[in-house]
N, C-alpha and C positions, 0 to 999 in steps of 0.2 A: 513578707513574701516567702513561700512555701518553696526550699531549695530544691533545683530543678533535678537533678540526678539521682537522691532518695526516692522522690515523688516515678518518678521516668523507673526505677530498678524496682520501684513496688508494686507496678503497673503491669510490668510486660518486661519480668525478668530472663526469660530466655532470647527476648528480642534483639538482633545484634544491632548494636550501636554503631557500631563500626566495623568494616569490610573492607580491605586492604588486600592487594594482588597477591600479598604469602599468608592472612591472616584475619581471624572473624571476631571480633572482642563483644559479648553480650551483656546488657545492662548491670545483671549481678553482679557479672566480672570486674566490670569497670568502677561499682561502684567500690567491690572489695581493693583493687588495687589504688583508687583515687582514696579514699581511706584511709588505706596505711599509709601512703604518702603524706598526707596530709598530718597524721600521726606525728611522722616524722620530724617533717618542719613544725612542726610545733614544740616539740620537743628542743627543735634547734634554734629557736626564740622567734620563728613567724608569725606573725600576729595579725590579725583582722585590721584592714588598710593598710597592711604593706604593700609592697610595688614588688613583684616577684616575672622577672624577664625571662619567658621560654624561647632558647636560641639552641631547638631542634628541629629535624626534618619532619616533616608531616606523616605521619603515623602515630600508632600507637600509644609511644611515650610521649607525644605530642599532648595527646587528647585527655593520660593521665594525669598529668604534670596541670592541664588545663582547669580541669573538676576537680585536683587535689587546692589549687587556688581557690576554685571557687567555694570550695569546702569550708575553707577557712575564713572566708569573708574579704579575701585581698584581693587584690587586683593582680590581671595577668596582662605582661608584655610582651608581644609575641616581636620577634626578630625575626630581619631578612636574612637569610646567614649568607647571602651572598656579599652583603655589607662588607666596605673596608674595615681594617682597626679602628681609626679614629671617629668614623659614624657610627660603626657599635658601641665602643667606649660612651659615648654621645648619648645613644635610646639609651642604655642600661646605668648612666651615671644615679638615677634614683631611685633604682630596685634596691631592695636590701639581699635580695639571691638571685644570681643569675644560675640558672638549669640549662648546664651545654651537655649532658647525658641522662641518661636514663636511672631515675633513684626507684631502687627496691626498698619499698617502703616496711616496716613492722608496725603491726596495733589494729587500731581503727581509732575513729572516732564518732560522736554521739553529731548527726549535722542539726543544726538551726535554722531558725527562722533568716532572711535574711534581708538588709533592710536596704528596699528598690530605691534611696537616693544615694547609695554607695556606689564607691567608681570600681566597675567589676572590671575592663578593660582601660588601655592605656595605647592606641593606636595612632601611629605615626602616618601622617598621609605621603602620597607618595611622587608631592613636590613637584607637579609638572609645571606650574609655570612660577612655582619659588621654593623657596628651603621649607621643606619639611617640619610639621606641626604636629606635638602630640596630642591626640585628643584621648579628652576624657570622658567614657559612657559609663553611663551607670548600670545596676542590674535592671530598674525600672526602664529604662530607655530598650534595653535587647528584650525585655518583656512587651514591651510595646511592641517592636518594630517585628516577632514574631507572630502578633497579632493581627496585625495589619498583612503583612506578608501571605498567612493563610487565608484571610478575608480576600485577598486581590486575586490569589493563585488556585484557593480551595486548598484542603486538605485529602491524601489518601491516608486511609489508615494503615496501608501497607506502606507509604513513600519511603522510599530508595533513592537519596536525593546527591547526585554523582557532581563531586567536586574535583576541580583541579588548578585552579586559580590560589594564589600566594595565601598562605593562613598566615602572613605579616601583615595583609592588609584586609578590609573589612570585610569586601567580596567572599573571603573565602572561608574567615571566621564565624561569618553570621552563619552558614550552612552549619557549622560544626554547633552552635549554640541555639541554632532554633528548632535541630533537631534532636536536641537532648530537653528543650521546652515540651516540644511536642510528644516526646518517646519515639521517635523512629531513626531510620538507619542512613546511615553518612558511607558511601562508597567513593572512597579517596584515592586518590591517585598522586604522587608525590610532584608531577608536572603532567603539561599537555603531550600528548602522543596522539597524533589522532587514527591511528589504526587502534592502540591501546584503549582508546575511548570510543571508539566505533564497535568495537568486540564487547566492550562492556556493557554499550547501550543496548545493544542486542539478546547479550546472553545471558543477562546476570538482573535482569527485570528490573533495572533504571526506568523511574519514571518523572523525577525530572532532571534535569543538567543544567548549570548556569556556566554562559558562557561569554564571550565576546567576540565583535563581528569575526575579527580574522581569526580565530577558531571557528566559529560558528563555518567560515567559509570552506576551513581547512576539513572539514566534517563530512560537507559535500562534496569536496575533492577524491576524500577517502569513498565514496560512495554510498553515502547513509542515508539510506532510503525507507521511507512509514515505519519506523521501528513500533512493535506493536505496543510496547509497555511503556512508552514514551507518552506521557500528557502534557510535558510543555518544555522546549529548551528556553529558560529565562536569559536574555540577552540584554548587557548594558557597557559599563564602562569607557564609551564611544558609540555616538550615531549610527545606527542603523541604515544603509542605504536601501532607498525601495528595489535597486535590483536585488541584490543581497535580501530582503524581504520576499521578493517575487520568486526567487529560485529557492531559498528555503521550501515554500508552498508549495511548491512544485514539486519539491522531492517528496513533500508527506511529513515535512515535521513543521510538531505547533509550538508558531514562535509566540513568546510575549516580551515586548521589548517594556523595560524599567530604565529611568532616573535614580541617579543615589548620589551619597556622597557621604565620608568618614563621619563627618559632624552631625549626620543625621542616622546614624546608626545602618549604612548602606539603604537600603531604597526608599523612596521619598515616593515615588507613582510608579505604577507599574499597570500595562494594558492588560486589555483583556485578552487572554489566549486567543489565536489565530488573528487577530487583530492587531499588529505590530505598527499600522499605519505612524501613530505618534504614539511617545513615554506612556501614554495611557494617564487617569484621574489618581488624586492622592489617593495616598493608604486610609485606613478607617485608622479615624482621629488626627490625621496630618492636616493642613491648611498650606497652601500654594497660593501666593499672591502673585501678581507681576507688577513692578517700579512703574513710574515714571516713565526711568532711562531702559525700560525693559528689564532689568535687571530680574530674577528670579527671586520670591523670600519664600523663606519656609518657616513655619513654626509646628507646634505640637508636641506630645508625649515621646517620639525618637529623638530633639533634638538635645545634642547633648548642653547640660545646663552653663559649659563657659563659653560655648559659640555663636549665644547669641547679641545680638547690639543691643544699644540703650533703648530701643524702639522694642523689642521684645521679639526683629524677627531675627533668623538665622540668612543672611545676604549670602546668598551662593556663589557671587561672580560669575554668574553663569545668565544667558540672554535668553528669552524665550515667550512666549505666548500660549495663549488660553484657547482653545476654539470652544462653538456655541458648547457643546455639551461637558466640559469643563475637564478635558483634556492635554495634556502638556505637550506643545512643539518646544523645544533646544535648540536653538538656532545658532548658538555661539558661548565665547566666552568674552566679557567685556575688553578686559586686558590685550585680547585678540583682534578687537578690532584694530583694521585697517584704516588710514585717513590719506587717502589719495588723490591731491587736484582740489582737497576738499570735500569730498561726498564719502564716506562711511562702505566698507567690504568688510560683512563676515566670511572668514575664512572657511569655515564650514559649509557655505553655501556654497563657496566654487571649488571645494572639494568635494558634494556631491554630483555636477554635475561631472568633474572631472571621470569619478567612481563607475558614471554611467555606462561609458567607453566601452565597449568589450576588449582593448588591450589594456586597461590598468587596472590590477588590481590593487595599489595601495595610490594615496596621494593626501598630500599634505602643503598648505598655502601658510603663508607667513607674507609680513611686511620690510622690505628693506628699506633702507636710507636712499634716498633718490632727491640730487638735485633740483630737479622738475618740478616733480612733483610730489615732494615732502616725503613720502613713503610711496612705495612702487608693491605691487602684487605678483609675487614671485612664489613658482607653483616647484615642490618635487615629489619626484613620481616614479614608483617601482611597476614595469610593466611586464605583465604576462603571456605579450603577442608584440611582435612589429608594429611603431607609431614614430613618427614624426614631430619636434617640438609644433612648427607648423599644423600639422593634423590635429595636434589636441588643442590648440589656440582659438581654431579656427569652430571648432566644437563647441567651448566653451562659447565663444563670441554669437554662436547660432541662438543660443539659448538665455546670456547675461548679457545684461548691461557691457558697453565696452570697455568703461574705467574698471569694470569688473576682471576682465581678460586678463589672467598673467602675462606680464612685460617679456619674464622668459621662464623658462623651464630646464628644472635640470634631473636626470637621470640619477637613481638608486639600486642597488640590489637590496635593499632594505629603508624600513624608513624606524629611527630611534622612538621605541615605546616601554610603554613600562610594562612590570608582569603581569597589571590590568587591562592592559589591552589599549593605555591612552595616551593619544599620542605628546611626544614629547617636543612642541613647538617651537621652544627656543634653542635646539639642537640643530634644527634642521638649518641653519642659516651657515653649518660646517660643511652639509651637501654642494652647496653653492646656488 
């Protein structure tokens, strides 16, 4: 496989690669500074499939640090740096270099071919409903899933593709690596601000954005309206609600709501623009089955080679169905289900209608220990208007089933998620 950032600096060397709110880094540059870095550790005995942990801020020396790995043929681990000691200790125990600054590299060197069943990443998931899993992608796997990505989404030859999501975890990596596939430009932002990201969408020729719902919501809050150079804000890491869908459209921006996940090199389906109704059809060359038990399988060219079962698919833990034109509804997460009285509640489901409400804006369902009835359906909910636990009971009961109905409800000014946007379920039983 032909190394992506030689090929990318040969092509469209004054093209900026990356764009940063103090600073503009163009292909040449990148590729001279990823270079000598790469020089360097070599010199300091880094070697092709070493494990080398980048535990810095997103910038810059992020992105150099990243291509000087990949230069070299090793794998890069990118860290949360909000992580305690002993979780970092933890991801980084089998890197042979961990990078907490920025190396001014000397030399160059000559890059290579390089060979797509090697683990170019090393990403840890981000453990919502257990302890945290490294997974391993290779370079063939981010070759794929870049291929599949433009096939779903199109390609500009100008894209400006505006990230703000954790480059610890995949969401926010794959931007950084599919746009160095492609040759084009990664406009980065170190976290979400959404006036900061509403001024960029606007001024700075953003054409597309990946986001998640409560961004996505936070966007319309700030007033972001038909931005002209906008062709899709790609939305995932949590359900999409249809109002949340319906007021996007409204304001003028086109959503495409995606499926993904670590193991599958982040997106697995992804709609078609303006069409965020469901996840939308696989990627080109992915396969989506659904279980038995509904369960979700995936197979194909993204999925990474140790996450799959003896059966040959990749078991998502994830619940969902096919409609006729072979399109993915998510309905839930197995582990999630509820068993109440006997009869089966995805939580997910009475967190959409909950979502419907015009006073909530967050809400999240879980199962507690209940006497009665073995587990009880217990909703919390951060609201953005005057409601009554009553009020919203009574809403849901209008629309679900009644063993579906939260038993009770309890109030939040926040509900626990991760820096993906997903919720974090087995926290919320600390709400009450």
């Amino acid at each position: 496989m032909e190394s992506w950032l030689p090929r990318a600096a040969a092509l469209r060397p004054d093209r900026a690669a990356l764009v940063t709110p103090t600073e503009t880094l163009s292909y040449a540059e990148l590729l001279r500074q990823a270079g000598a870095m790469a020089a360097t550790l070599r010199q300091a005995g880094i070697e092709s499939g070493d494990r080398i942990a980048i535990a810095l801020p997103p910038g810059v020396p992020f992105l150099v640090a990243l291509h000087a790995t990949f230069l070299l043929g090793a794998a890069a681990v990118p860290i949360d740096l909000r992580l305690g000691e002993s979780e970092r200790a933890e991801r980084t125990s089998s890197a042979k270099l961990v990078i907490e600054e920025a190396i001014k590299g000397e030399g160059s060197i000559e890059p290579g071919d390089i060979d797509p069943n090697a683990v170019a990443t090393v990403i840890h998931t981000s453990g919502t409903t257990a302890s945290p899993k490294a997974v391993e992608l290779t370079y063939g796997n981010w070759l794929a899933n870049a291929r599949g990505s433009a096939a779903a989404l199109g390609l500009d030859p100008g894209e400006r593709w505006l990230c703000t999501l954790p480059l610890s975890h995949v969401g926010g990596l794959s931007i950084l690596i599919r746009s160095a596939i492609y040759g084009t430009t990664v406009v980065l932002h170190e976290r979400f601000d959404a006036e900061a990201v509403r001024t960029a969408i606007v001024e700075e020729a953003v054409t597309v954005v990946s986001l998640v719902p409560t961004t996505l919501e936070r966007l319309l809050d700030a007033g972001l309206r038909s931005p002209a150079s906008l062709r899709v804000a790609l939305v995932g890491g949590a359900p999409l609600t249809r109002a949340l869908a319906a007021r996007a459209k409204q304001a003028g921006i086109p959503v495409a709501q995606t499926y993904g996940m670590t193991e599958a090199c982040s997106q697995v389906t992804t709609s078609a623009i303006g069409e965020p109704e469901t996840a939308g059809p696989p990627l080109l060359g992915t396969t989506v089955e659904i279980a038995a038990d509904g369960e979700i399988l995936v197979a194909g060219p993204t999925v990474a080679p140790g996450a799959t079962a003896a059966d040959g698919w990749l078991h998502t833990g994830d619940l969902g169905a096919l409609d006729t034109e072979g399109r993915l509804i998510v309905t839930g997460r197995k582990a999630d289900t509820i068993v109440t009285g006997g009869e089966n509640v995805a939580p997910t489901e009475v967190e959409t209608i909950l979502l419907a409400h015009p006073a909530v804006a967050d809400a999240g369902v879980y199962g507690a220990p209940d006497e009665q009835w073995g587990e009880a359906v217990v909703a919390a909910v951060v609201l953005r208007a005057p409601a009554s636990e009553e009020e919203l009971r009574a809403h849901v009961a209008d629309q679900l089933a009644r063993f579906k109905v939260p038993k009770r409800i309890a109030f939040a000014e926040q509900l626990p998620r991760t820096p993906s946007g997903k919720l974090l379920r087995r926290e919320l039983r600390e709400i009450g």
